[in-house]
C-alpha positions as CSV (number, residue, x, y, z in Angstrom):
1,X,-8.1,17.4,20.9
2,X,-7.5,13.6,22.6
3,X,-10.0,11.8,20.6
4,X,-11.9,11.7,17.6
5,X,-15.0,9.4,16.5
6,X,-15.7,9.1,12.5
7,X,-19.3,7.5,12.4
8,X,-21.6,6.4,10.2
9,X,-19.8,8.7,7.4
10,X,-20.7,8.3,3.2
11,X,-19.2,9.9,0.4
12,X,-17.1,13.1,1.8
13,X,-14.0,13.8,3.2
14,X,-12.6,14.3,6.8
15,X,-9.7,16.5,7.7
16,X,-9.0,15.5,11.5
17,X,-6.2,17.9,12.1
18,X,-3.6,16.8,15.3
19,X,-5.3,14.5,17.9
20,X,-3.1,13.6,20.7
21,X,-4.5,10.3,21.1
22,X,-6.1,8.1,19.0
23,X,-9.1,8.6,15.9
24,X,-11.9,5.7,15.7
25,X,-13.4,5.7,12.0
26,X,-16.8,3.1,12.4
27,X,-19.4,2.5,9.8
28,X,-17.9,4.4,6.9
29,X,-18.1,4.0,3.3
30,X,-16.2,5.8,0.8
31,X,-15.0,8.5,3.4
32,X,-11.4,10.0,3.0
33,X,-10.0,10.8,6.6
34,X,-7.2,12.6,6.8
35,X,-5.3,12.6,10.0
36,X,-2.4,12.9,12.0
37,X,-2.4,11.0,15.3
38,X,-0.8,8.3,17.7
39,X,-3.3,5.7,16.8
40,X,-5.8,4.7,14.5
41,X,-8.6,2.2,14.5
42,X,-11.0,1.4,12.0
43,X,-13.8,-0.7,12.4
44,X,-16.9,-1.9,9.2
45,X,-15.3,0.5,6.9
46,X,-15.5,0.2,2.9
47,X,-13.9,1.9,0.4
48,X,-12.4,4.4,2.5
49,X,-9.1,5.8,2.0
50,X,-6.6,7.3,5.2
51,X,-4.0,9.9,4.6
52,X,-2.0,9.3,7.6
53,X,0.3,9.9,10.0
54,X,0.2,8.1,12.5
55,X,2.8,6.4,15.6
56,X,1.6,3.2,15.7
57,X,0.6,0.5,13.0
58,X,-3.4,1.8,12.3
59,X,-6.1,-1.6,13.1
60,X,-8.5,-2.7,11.1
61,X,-11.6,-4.4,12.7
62,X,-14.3,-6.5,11.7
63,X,-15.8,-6.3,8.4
64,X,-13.3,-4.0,6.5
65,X,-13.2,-4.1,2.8
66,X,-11.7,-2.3,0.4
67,X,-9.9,0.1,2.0
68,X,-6.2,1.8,1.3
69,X,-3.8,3.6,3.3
70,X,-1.6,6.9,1.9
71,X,0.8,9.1,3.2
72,X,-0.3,12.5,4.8
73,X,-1.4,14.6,1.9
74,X,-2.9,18.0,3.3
75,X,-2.4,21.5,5.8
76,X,-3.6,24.7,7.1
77,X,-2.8,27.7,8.8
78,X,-2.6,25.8,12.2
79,X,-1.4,22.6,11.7
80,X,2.5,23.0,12.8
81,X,1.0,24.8,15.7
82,X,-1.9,22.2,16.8
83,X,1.0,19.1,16.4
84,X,2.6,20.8,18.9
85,X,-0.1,21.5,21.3
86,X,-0.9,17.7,20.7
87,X,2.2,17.0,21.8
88,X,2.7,14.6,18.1
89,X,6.0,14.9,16.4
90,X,6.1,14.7,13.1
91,X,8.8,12.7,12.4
92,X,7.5,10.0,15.0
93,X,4.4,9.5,12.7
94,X,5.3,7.4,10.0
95,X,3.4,4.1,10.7
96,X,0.9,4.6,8.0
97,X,2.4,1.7,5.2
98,X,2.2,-1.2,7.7
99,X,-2.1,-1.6,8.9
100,X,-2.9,-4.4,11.1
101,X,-5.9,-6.1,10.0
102,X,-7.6,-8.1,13.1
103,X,-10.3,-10.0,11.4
104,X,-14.0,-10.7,12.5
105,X,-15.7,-13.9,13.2
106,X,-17.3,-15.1,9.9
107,X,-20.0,-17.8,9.7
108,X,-18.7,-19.1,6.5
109,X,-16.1,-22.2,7.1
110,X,-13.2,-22.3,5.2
111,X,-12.4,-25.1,2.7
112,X,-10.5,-28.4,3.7
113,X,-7.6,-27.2,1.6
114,X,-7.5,-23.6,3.5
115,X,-7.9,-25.3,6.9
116,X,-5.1,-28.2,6.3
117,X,-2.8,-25.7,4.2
118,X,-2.9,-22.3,6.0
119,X,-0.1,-20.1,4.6
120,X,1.6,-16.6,4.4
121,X,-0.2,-16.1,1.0
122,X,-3.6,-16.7,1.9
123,X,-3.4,-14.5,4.7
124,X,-2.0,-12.0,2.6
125,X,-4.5,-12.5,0.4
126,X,-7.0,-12.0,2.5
127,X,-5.4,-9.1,4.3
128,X,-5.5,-7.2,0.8
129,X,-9.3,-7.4,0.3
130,X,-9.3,-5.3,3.9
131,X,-7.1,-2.7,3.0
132,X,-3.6,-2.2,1.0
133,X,-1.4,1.1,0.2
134,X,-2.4,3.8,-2.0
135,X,-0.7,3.3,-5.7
136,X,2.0,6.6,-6.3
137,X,0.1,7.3,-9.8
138,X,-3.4,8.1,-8.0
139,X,-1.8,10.3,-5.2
140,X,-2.5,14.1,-5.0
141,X,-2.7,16.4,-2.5
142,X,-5.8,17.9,-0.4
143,X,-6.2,21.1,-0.5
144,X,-8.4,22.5,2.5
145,X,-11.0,25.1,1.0
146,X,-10.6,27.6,3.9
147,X,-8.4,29.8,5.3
148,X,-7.8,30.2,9.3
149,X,-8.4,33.8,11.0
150,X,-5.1,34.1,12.3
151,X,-5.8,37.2,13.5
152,X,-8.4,36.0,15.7
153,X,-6.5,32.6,16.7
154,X,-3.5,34.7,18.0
155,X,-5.3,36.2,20.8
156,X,-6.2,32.7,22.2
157,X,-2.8,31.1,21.1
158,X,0.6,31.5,22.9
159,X,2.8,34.3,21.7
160,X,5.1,31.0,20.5
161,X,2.6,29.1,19.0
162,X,0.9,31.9,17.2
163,X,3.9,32.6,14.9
164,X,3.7,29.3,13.7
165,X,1.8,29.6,9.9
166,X,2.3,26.3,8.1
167,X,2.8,26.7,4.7
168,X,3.4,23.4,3.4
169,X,3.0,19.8,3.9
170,X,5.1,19.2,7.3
171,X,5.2,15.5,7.0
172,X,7.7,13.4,4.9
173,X,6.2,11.9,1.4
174,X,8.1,8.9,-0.1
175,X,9.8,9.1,-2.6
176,X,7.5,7.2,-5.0
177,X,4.7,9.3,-4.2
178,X,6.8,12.7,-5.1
179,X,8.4,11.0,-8.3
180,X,4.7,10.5,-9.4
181,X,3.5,13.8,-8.8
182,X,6.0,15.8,-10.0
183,X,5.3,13.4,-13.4
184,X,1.6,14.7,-13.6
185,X,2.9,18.4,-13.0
186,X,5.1,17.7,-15.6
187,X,2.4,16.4,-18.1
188,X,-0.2,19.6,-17.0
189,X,2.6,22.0,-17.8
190,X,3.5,20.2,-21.2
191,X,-0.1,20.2,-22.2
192,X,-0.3,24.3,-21.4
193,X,3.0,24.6,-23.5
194,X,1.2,22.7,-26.4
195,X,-2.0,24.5,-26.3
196,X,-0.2,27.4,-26.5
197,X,2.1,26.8,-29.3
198,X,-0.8,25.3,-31.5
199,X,-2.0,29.1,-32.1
200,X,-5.8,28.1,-32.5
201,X,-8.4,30.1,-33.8
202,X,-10.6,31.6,-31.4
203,X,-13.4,29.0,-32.9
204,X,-11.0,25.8,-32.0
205,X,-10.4,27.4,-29.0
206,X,-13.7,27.8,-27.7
207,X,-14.5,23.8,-29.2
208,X,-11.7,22.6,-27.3
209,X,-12.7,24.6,-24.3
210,X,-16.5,23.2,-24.4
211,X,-14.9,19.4,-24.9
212,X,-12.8,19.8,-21.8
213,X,-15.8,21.1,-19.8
214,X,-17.9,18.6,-20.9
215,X,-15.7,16.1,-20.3
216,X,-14.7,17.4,-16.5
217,X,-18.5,17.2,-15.9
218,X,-18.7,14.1,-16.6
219,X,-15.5,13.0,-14.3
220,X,-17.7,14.9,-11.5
221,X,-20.4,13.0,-12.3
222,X,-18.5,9.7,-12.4
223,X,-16.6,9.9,-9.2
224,X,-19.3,12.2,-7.2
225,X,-17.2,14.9,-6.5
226,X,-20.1,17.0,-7.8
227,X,-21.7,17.1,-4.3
228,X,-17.9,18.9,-3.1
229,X,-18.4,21.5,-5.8
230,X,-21.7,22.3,-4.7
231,X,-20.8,23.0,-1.2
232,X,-17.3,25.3,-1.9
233,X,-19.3,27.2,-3.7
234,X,-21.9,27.4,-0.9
235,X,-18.8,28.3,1.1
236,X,-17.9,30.7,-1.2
237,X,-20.9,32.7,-0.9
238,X,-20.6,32.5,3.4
239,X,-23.4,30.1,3.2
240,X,-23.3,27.1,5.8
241,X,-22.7,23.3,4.3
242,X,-24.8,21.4,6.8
C-alpha cells in the first residue's frame, strides 16, 4: 500500500499496517491510528491518539486539538513481511516524539501583549493544545483481535517473505515506556499473588469477583470501549462488524 486516507473517523481504532508512503488522517475525533509509514499528516483532528512510526516529523494542520503522539504499540502475522514489501525500515522510523504543528488561520486577533511579546513559550504553549506525547504510565500495547491465514498468504507471498511470522513488536519502545509497563505487570502479578494467598471463602470470592465485574463495566461504560467488546464478540461468532 502507497497511501492511506483516515476520514471522517469517531470513536474506534485504526491499525494501518506498512504504507510505503504517507497516511492522511482528516476529520477525526477520538480515533486511535496506528501506523507505520514515511509520513504522516493530520488535518481537524481531536482527541486522537497516533502510535507511530514514522520517517519524518508527522504535521499537524488546521484546527487540531487535543491530540498525542506514542510510540508504535502493536503487530500481526504479516507485519515484518509487509515493512519489507513497503520498502520501510524499521529502524529509520523513529520520528514519532518531534510533530510539526502548522497552524490555521484564526479570525480571533491576538492580544497587544501576544503580538508585541511573541516568545518560545507561547508558541509552545500553543503547540501543546494541538498535540503532545503520550505520558509512559497510560501506555499499553494493542493487541489485534485476529489472526492472519498464513496458509493462504503463502501462496501469494514470496517463498522469502512468507517465512516471515512476526511475533513481537518489531519497533524500538523507549525506555520510559517499557519501565512503565513492566511496573503495571508487576502490580497485576502482585495483585494475583495476594488474592491467592488471602485463602477466601468461596462466598468472598464470588463478592469480590461481582465488585470487579461491576466495576470493569463501568470503566467500559466510562471510556466507550463497550462498542469494541461488542464487535470481538461479533467477530468471535464469524459475524461481520460493519
Amino acid at each position: 500500500m502507497r497511501y492511506a486516507s483516515i476520514v471522517g473517523c469517531t470513536d474506534c481504532v485504526v491499525v494501518v499496517g506498512a504504507v510505503s508512503r504517507a497516511v492522511r488522517v482528516e476529520r477525526c475525533r477520538r480515533v486511535t491510528v496506528i501506523a507505520a509509514t514515511r509520513r504522516l499528516r493530520v488535518r481537524n483532528a481531536r482527541d486522537c491518539v497516533f502510535h507511530l512510526g514514522v520517517a519524518e516529523r508527522p504535521v499537524f494542520l488546521g484546527e487540531c486539538r487535543g491530540n498525542v503522539v506514542a510510540p508504535y504499540n502493536t503487530f500481526y502475522e504479516s507485519l515484518e513481511a509487509d515493512l519489507k514489501t513497503a520498502e520501510l525500515r524499521v529502524d529509520a522510523l523513529t520520528q514519532w516524539s518531534d510533530p510539526q504543528c502548522v497552524f490555521a488561520q484564526r479570525e480571533e486577533k491576538e492580544t497587544e501583549k501576544d503580538r508585541d511579546e511573541p516568545n518560545e513559550r507561547s508558541k509552545s504553549e500553543r503547540t501543546d493544545r494541538v498535540v503532545e506525547r503520550l505520558a509512559p504510565e497510560t501506555f499499553a500495547p494493542f493487541i489485534v483481535p485476529f489472526r492472519g491465514e498464513k496458509e493462504k498468504e503463502s501462496k501469494q507471498k514470496k517463498a522469502d517473505d512468507a517465512e516471515i511470522v512476526t511475533q513481537a513488536n518489531p519497533f524500538a519502545v523507549p525506555d520510559a515506556y517499557v519501565a512503565a509497563l513492566d511496573a503495571k505487570v508487576r502490580a497485576v502479578a502482585s495483585l494475583r499473588g495476594a488474592l491467592r494467598d488471602a485463602r477466601l471463602d468461596e462466598h468472598t470470592k464470588r463478592e469480590l469477583q461481582a465488585t470487579i465485574q461491576a466495576h470493569f463495566k463501568e470503566w467500559l461504560l466510562a471510556s466507550g470501549s463497550m462498542r469494541q467488546v461488542y464487535e470481538l464478540a461479533r467477530i468471535e461468532r464469524g459475524e461481520s462488524a460493519l
